[in-house]
Backbone bond lengths (Angstrom), bond angles and torsions (degrees), N, CA, C in turn:
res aa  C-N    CA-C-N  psi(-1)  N-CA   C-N-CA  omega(-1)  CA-C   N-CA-C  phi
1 X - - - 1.446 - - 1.533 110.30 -
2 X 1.564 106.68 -35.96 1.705 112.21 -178.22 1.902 98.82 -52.72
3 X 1.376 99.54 -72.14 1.288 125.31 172.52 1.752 120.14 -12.09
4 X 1.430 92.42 -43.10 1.871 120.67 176.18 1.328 129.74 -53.00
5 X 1.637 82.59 -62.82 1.218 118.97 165.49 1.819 140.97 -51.99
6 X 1.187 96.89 -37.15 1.571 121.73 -143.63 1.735 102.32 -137.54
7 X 1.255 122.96 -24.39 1.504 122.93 164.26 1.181 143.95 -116.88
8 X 1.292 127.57 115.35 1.453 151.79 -133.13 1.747 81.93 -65.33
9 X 1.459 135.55 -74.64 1.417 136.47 -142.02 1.897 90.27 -76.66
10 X 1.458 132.31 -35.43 1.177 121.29 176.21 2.089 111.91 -69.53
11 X 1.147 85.97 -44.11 1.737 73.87 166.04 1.572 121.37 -60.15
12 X 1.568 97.12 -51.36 1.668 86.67 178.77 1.721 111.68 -43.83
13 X 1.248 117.90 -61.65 1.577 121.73 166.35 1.291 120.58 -19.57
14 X 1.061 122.01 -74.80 1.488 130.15 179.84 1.673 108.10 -45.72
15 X 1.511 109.02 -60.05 1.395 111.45 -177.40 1.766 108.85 -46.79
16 X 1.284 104.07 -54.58 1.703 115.43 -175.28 1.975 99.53 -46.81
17 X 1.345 101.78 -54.11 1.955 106.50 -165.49 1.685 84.98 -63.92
18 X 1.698 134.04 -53.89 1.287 119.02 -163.73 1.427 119.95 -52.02
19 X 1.647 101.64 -19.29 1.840 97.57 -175.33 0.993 103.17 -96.14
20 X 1.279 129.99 16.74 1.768 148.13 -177.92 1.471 120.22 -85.07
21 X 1.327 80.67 -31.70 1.892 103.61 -169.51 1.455 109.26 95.34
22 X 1.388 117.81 13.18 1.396 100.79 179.40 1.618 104.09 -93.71
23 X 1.643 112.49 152.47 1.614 121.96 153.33 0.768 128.23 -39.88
24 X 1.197 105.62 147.54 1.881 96.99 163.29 1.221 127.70 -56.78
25 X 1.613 111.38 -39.87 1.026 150.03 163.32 1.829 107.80 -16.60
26 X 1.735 109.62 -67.72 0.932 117.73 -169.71 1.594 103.70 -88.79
27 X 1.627 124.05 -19.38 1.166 120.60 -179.22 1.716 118.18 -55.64
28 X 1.692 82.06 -53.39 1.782 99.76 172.10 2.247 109.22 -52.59
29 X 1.142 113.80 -51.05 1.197 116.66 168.25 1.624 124.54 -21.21
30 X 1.950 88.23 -63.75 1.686 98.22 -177.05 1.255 104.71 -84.10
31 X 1.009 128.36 -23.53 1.989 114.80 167.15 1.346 114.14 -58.60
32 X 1.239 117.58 -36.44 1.279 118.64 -173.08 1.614 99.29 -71.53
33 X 1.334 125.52 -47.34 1.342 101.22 -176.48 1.705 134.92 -79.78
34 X 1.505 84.84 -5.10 1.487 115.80 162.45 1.307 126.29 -54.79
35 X 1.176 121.67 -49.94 1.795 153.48 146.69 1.479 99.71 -26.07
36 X 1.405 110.80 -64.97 1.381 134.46 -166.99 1.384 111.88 -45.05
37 X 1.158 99.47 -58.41 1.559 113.06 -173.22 1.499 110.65 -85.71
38 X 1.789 122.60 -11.49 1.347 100.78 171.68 1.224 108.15 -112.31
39 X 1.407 123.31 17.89 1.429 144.26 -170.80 1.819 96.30 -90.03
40 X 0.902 98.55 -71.08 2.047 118.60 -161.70 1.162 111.39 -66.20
41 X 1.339 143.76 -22.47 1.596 138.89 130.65 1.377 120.88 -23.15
42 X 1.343 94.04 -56.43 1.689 94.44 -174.03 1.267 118.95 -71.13
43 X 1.351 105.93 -33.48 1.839 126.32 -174.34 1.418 101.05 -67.53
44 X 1.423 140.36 -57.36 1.229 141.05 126.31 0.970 123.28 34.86
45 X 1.707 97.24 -89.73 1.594 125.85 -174.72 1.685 115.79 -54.26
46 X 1.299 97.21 -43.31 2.087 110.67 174.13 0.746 95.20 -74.31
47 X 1.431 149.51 -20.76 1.974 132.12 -154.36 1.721 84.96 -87.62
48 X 1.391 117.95 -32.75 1.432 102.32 -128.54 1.785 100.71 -98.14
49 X 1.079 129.20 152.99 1.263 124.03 -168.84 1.211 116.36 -71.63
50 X 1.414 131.15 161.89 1.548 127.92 -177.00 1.271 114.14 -90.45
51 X 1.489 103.62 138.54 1.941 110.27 -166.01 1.773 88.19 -74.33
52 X 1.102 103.41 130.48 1.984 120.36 -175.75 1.810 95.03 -116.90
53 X 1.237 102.38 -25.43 1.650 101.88 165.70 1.465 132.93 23.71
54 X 1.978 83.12 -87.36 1.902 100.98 179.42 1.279 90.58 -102.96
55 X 1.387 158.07 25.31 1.399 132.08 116.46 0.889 156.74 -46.10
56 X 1.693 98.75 -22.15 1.888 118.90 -179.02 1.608 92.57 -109.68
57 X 1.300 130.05 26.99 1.550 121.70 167.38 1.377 111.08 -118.49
């Protein structure tokens, strides 16, 4: 919703889906999974342990 609110390329989005005929309803939907997918890479990336590899050579 911050995102909605507050960012120039997500508004453009929304405006583009509103002349689409989509809801808001569903607009808010696909942002959210939008989030999703550029969110969980990164989350990923911190979960995952550090390659120590060429440190112990």
């Amino acid at each position: 919703m911050t995102r909605l609110g507050r960012d120039a390329r997500t508004r453009a989005y929304a405006d583009r889906r509103t002349t689409e005929g989509k809801s808001k309803k569903e607009i808010i939907r696909c942002l959210k999974r939008y989030v999703a997918r550029e969110v969980f890479p990164i989350i990923i990336e911190a979960l995952s342990p550090a390659d120590t590899s060429s440190a112990a050579a």
